[in-house]
C-alpha positions as CSV (number, residue, x, y, z in Angstrom):
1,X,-21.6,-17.1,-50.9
2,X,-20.9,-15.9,-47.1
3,X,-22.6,-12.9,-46.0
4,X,-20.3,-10.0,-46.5
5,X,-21.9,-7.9,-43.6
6,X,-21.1,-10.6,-41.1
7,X,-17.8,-10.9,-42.2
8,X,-17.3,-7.5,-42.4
9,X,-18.5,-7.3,-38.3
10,X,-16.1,-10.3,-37.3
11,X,-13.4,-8.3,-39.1
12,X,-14.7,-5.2,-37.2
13,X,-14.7,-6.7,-33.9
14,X,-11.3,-8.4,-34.3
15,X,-9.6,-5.2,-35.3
16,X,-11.0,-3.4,-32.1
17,X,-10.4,-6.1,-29.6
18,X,-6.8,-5.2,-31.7
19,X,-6.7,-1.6,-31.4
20,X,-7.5,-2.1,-27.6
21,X,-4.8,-4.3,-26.6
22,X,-2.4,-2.3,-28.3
23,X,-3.9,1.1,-27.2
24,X,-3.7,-0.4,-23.6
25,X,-0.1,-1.6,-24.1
26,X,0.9,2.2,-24.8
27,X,-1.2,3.4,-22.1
28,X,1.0,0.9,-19.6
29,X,4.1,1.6,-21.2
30,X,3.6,5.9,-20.6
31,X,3.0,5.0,-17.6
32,X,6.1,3.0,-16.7
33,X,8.1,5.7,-19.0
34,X,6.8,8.5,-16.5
35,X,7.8,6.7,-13.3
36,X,11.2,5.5,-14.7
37,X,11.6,9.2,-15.9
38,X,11.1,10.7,-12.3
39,X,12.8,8.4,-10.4
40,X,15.9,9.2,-12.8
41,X,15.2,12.4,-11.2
42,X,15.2,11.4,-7.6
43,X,18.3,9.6,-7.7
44,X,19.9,13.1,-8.8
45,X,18.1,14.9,-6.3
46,X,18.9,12.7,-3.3
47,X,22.5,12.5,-4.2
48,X,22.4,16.2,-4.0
49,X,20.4,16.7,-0.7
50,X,22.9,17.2,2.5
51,X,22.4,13.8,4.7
52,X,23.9,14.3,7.9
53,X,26.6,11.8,7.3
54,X,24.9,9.4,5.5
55,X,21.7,8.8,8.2
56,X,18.7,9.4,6.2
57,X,17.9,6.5,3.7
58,X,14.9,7.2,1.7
59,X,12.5,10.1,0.2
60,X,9.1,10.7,2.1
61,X,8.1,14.0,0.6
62,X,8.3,17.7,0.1
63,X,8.9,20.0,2.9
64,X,9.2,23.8,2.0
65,X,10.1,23.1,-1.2
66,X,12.5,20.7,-0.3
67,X,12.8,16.9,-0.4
68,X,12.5,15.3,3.0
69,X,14.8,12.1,3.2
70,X,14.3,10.4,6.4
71,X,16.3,7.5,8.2
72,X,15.8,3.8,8.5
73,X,13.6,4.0,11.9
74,X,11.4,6.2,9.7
75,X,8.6,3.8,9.1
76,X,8.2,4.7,5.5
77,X,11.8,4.2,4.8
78,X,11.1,0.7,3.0
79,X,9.3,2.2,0.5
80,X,11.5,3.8,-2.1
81,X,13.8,0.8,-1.9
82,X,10.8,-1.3,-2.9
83,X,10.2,1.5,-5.9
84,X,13.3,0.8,-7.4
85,X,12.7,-3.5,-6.9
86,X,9.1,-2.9,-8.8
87,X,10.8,-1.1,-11.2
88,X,13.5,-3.8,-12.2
89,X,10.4,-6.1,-12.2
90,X,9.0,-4.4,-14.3
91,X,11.8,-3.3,-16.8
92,X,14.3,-6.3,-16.1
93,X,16.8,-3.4,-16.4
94,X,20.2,-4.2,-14.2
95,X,20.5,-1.0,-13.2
96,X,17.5,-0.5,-11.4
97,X,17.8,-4.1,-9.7
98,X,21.6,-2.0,-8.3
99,X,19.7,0.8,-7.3
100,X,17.5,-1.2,-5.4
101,X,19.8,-3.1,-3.5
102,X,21.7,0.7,-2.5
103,X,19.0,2.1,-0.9
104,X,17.5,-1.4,0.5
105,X,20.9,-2.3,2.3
106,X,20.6,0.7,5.0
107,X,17.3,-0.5,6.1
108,X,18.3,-3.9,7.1
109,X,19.2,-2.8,11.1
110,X,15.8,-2.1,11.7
111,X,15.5,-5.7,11.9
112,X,16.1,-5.0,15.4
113,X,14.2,-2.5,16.2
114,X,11.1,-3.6,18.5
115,X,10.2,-0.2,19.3
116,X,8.0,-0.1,16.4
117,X,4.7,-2.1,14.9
118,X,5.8,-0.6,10.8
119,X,8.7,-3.8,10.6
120,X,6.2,-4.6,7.2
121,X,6.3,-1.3,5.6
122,X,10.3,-1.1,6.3
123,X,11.7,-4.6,6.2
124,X,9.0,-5.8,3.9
125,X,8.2,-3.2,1.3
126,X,12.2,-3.6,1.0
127,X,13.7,-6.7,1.9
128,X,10.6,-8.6,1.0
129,X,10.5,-7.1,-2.2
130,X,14.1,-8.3,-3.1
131,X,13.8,-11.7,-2.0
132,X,10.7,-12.2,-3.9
133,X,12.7,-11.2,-7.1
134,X,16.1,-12.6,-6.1
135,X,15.6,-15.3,-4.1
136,X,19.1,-14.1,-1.9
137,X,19.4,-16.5,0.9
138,X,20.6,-12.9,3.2
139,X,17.5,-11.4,2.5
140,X,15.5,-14.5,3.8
141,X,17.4,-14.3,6.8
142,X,16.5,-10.6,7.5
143,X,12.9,-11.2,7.0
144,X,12.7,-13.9,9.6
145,X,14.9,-11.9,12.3
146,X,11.9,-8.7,11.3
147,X,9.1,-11.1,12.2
148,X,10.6,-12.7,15.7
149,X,10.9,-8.6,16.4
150,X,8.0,-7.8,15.3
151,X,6.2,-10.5,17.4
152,X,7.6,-9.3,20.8
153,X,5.2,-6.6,20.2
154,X,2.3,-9.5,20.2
155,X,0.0,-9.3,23.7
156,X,-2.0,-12.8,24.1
157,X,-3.9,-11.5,26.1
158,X,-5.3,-8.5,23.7
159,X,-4.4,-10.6,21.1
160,X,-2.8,-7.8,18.8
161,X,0.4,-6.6,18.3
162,X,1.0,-3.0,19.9
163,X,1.1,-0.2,17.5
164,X,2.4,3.0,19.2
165,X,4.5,3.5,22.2
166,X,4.4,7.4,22.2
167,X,1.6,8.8,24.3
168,X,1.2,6.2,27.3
169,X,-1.0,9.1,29.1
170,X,-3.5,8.7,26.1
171,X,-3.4,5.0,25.2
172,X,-2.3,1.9,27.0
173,X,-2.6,-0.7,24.3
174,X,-2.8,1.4,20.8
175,X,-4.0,-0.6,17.8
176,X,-4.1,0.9,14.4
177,X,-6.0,0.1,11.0
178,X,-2.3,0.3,9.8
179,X,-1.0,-2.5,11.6
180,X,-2.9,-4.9,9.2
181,X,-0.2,-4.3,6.3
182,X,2.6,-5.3,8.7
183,X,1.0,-9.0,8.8
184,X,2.1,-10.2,5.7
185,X,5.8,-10.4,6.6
186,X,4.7,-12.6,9.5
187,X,3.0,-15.5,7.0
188,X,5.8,-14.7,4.9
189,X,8.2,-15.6,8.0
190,X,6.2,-18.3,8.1
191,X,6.5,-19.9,4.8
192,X,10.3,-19.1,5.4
193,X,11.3,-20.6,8.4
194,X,8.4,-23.1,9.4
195,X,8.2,-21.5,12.3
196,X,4.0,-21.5,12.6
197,X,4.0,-18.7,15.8
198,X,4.4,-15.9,13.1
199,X,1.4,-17.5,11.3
200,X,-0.8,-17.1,14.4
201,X,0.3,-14.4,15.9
202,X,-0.8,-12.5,12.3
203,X,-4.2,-14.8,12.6
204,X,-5.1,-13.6,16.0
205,X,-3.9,-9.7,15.2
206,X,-6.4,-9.8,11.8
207,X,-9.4,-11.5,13.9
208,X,-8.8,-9.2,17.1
209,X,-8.9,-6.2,14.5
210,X,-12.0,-7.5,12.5
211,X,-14.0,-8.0,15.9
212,X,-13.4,-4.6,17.1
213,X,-12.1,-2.0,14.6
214,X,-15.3,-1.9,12.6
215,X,-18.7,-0.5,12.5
216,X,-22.3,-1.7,11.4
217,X,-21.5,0.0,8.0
218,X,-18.3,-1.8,7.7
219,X,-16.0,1.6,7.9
220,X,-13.0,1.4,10.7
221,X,-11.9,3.6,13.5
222,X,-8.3,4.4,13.2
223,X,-7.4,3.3,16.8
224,X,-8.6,1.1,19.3
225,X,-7.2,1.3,22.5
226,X,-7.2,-1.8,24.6
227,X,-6.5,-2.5,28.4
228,X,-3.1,-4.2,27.8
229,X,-4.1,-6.5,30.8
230,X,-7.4,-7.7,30.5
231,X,-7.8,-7.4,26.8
232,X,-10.8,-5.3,27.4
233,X,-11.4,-2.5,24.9
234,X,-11.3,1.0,26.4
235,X,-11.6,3.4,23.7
236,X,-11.3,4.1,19.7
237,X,-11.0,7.1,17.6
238,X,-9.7,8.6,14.7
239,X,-6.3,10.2,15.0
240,X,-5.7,11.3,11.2
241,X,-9.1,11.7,10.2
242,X,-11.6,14.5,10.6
243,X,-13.7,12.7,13.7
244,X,-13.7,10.2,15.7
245,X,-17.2,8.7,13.7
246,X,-15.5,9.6,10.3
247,X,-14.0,7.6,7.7
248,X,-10.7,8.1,7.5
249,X,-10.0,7.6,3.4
250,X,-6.6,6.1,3.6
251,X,-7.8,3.6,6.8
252,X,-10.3,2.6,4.8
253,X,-7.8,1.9,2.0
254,X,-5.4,-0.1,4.7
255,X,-8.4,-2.1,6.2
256,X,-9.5,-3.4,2.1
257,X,-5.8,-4.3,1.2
258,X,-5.2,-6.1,5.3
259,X,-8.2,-8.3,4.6
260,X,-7.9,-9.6,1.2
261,X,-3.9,-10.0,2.0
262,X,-5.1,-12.0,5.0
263,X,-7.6,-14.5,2.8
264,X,-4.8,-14.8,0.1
265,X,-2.6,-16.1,3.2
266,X,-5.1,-18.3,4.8
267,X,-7.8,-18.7,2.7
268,X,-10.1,-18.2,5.5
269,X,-13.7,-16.7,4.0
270,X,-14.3,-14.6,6.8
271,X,-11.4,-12.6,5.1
272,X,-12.6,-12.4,1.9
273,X,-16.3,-11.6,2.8
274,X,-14.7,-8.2,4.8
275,X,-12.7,-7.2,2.1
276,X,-15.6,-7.8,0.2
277,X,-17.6,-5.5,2.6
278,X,-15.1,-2.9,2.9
279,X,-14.7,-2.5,-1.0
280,X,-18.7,-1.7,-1.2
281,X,-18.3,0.6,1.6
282,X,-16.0,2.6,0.1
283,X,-16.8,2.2,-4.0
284,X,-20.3,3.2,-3.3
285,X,-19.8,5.9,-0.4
286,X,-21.7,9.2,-1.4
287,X,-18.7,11.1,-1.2
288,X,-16.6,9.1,-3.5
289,X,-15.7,11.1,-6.3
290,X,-16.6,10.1,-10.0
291,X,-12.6,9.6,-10.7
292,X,-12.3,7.2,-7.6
293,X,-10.0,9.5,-5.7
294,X,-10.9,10.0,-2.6
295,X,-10.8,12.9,-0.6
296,X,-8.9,12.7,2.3
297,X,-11.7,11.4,4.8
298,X,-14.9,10.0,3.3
299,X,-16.5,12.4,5.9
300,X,-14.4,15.8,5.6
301,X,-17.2,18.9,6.3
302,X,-16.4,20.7,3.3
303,X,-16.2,18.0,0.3
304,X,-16.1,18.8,-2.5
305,X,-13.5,21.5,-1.7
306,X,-11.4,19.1,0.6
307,X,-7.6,17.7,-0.6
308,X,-8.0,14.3,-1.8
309,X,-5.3,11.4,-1.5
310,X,-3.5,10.0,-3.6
311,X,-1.9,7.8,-1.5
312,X,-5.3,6.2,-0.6
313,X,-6.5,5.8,-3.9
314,X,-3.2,4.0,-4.7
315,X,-3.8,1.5,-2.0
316,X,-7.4,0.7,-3.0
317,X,-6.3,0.1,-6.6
318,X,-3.9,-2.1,-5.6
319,X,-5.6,-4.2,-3.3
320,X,-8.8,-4.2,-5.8
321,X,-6.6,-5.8,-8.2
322,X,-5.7,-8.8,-5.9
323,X,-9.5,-8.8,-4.8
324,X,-10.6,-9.0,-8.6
325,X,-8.8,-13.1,-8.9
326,X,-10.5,-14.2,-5.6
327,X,-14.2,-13.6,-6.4
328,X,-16.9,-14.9,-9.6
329,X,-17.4,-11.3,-10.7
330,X,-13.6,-10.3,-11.1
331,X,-14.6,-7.0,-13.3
332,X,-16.7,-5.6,-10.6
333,X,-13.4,-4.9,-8.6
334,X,-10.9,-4.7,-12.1
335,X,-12.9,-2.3,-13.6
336,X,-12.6,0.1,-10.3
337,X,-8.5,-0.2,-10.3
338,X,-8.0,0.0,-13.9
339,X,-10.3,3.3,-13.7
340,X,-7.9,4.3,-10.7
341,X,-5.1,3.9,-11.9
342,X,-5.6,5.7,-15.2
343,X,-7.3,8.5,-13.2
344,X,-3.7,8.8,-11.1
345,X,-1.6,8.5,-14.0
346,X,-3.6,11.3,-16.1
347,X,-4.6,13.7,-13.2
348,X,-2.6,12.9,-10.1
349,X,0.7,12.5,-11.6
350,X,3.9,14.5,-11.0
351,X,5.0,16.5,-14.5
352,X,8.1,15.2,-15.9
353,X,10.7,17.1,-14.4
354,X,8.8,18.0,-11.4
355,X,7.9,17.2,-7.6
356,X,12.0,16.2,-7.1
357,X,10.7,12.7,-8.4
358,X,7.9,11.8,-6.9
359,X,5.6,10.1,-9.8
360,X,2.5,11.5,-8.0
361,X,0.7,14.6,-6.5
362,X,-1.9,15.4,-4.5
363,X,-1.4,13.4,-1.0
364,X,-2.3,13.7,2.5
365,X,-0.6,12.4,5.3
366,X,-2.5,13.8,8.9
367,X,-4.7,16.8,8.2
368,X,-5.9,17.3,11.4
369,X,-2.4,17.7,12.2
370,X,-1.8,19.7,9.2
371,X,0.9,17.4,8.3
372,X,1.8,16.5,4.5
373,X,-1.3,18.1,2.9
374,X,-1.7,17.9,-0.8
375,X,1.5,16.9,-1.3
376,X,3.6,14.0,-3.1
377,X,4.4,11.2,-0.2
378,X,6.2,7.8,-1.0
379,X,4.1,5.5,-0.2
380,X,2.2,6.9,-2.8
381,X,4.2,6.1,-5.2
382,X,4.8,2.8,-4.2
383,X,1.5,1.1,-3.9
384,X,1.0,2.8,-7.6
385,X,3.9,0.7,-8.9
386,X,2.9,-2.2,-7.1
387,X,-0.7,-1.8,-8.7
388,X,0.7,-0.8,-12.6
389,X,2.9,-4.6,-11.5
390,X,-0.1,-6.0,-10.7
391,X,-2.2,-5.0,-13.7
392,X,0.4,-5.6,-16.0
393,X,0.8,-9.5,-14.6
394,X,-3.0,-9.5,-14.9
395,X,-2.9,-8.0,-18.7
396,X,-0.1,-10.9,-19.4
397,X,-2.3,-13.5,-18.3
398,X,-0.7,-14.4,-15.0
399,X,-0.6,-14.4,-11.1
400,X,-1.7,-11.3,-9.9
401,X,0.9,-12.0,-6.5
402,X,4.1,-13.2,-8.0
C-alpha cells in the first residue's frame, strides 16, 4: 500500500503550486483591468482639454488640477503613444492598436528635430513600439531618419552625444544619466538599416558614460560636463537631485535600465557587470524603503518624510526584469520587480476614476526645482506597462524583450 501521507503532501503541493498560478493570473489581470480602465479615462479627458489647434500630443501630468498635454518636441511626448501599443500587446484588442497609431502619428516630425538628445523617449517609446508590434515598413523608415538626427548630436572627440543645449553659460558639453535610454534606437537603427555608425556611436556614448558618470560606490552624477573640444571633463553634478554628491533615485533607475539595455545589444560583459553593480547599489542602499519605492533621491535630508517616485521605481522594475534572463541567479533580480510592481499596483496606483487617467500616483519630476512633486507623470505609467509586458512574457514562459 502507498503511504497515504506522502500522497497526501504531493497532492498538497500540486494544489498550491495551483492556487498560485491562478492567484497570480488574477493578480496580473487586476492589474491590466486598472490600467485599461484609466486610460478609457484619459482618452475622454484629452478629447475634452482645449489644445490650441491641435499642437499638444500627449499627457505628461497634473498641473493645478488640470491635465498638462504637451506637444511633440516635449521629450516625453512618445510615451502615452507607447501606453496605448503596450496595451494592444497586451490585450490584442483592435481598438487600442487604433488608439495607438492616433496619438503616435503626431510625433513622427520630431524625426527632424536635432535640437534635442530625447529622439529615444519620443520616436522610440512610440514609433519603435509600433514597429516592433507591426512590423509597418513607414515606421522602419522613421526610426532610421531619428537615429541619423540623433547622431549629429555625437562629438568624437568627447565621444558622447550632447544632451542639453539650454544654458551654454553653465555647460559646454552637457551629458546626462538620461541619455543612456536614447541608445537603444541607435542599435535598433542599426539592425534596420545596416548602417553600423549608429551601432558605435551608441557604443562609444555607453563607454564614455561608464568611464566618467560614476563613483567608487557605483552611484552616478546626473551631469557631466565636458570641454566639447578636447574631450576633457570639466565638471559634474546633480541638477534634479538633492546635491551634487547625492543619488538622484530616478538616475539611478536610468543608469540600471542603460546598462543592461547596452549588454542585451552587444553582449559586452562590461555591461552586464555595471548593471549588475548598479542594481546592488540601489537594492541594498540604507535608504531604500521596505516596499522598493524609492524616495525621490536615495540621499534626500529628511527620509523618511520625503516624496517618493514612482516613476523610478517603475524604471528599476522594468529593467530588473530584463536583468533577471541575463544572469545564474535570475530570482535575485525577479523577486525585487515582481515585489515592485505589486507594491505600485496596490499602493501607488491611481483610483479608478481618478488622477484624469494616469494609472499611477506619487511621482517626482525635479524637486529642487519644485517641479512635478508627488504627482502622476507619464513616463510613469509607461515603464509600469512595459514591466506588467515584461512579467507577463516571463510568466508565459517566453522572451522577456519581444
Amino acid at each position: 500500500m502507498k503511504n497515504p501521507i506522502k500522497i497526501t503532501g504531493i497532492c498538497f503541493a500540486i494544489l498550491f503550486i495551483s492556487a498560485s498560478c491562478f492567484a497570480q493570473k488574477l493578480y496580473f489581470e487586476k492589474e491590466v483591468k486598472q490600467a485599461m480602465a484609466q486610460t478609457e479615462l484619459m482618452l475622454k479627458e484629452i478629447s475634452n482639454t482645449d489644445n490650441k489647434n491641435g499642437a499638444l500630443v500627449s499627457p505628461r501630468t497634473i498641473e493645478n488640477g488640470k491635465l498638462k498635454l504637451v506637444p511633440s518636441k516635449d521629450w516625453t511626448s512618445g510615451f502615452f503613444a507607447g501606453e496605448l501599443w503596450y496595451l494592444f500587446e497586451l490585450t490584442k484588442d483592435e481598438k487600442w492598436r487604433q488608439e495607438a497609431i492616433k496619438f503616435t502619428d503626431p510625433i513622427e516630425k520630431e524625426k527632424f528635430n536635432g535640437t534635442t538628445h530625447d529622439m529615444g523617449f519620443k520616436v522610440y517609446c512610440s514609433f519603435g513600439n509600433a514597429y516592433r508590434l507591426t512590423k509597418n515598413q513607414h515606421d522602419k523608415q522613421v526610426i532610421i531618419k531619428a537615429a541619423q538626427t540623433l547622431s549629429t548630436r555625437f562629438n568624437p572627440k568627447v565621444g558622447a552625444i550632447r544632451s542639453w543645449d539650454h544654458n551654454s553659460d553653465k555647460w559646454d558639453f552637457p551629458v546626462i544619466i538620461d541619455n543612456m535610454l536614447n541608445l537603444e534606437l541607435l542599435f535598433e537603427a542599426t539592425k534596420l538599416s545596416g548602417d553600423s555608425s549608429f551601432y558605435n556611436i551608441a557604443v562609444a556614448h555607453a563607454n564614455t558614460t561608464l568611464k566618467n558618470h560614476f563613483r567608487k560606490d557605483f552611484s552616478t552624477w546626473h551631469v557631466v560636463d565636458y570641454n566639447s573640444e578636447t574631450g576633457e571633463v570639466e565638471h559634474k553634478q546633480t541638477k534634479q537631485g538633492f546635491s551634487d554628491s547625492s543619488a538622484w533615485a530616478r538616475g539611478q533607475a536610468w543608469a540600471l535600465y542603460g546598462y543592461t539595455m547596452c549588454y542585451r545589444e552587444t553582449k559586452d560583459p562590461k555591461y552586464l557587470s555595471q548593471a549588475q553593480n548598479v542594481a546592488k547599489f540601489i537594492l541594498n542602499n540604507k535608504n531604500m524603503p521596505s516596499d522598493l519605492i524609492p524616495y525621490w533621491d536615495f540621499d534626500a535630508p529628511n527620509i523618511p518624510n520625503e516624496p517618493r517616485d514612482a516613476s523610478a521605481a517603475a524604471v528599476i522594475s522594468s529593467a530588473l526584469l530584463e536583468l533577471s534572463t541575463y544572469t545564474k541567479t535570475p530570482n535575485n533580480y525577479l523577486d525585487k520587480a515582481q515585489k515592485i510592481l505589486k507594491n505600485l499596483s496596490r499602493n501607488y496606483a491611481s483610483k479608478i476614476g481618478e488622477n484624469k487617467g494616469f494609472i499611477l500616483d506619487h511621482s517626482t519630476g525635479s524637486k529642487p526645482d519644485s517641479s512635478e512633486v508627488n504627482v502622476p507623470l507619464s513616463y510613469a505609467d509607461y515603464y509600469y506597462l512595459e514591466a506588467l509586458t515584461r512579467a507577463n512574457r516571463l510568466k508565459n514562459n517566453q522572451a522577456v524583450i519581444q
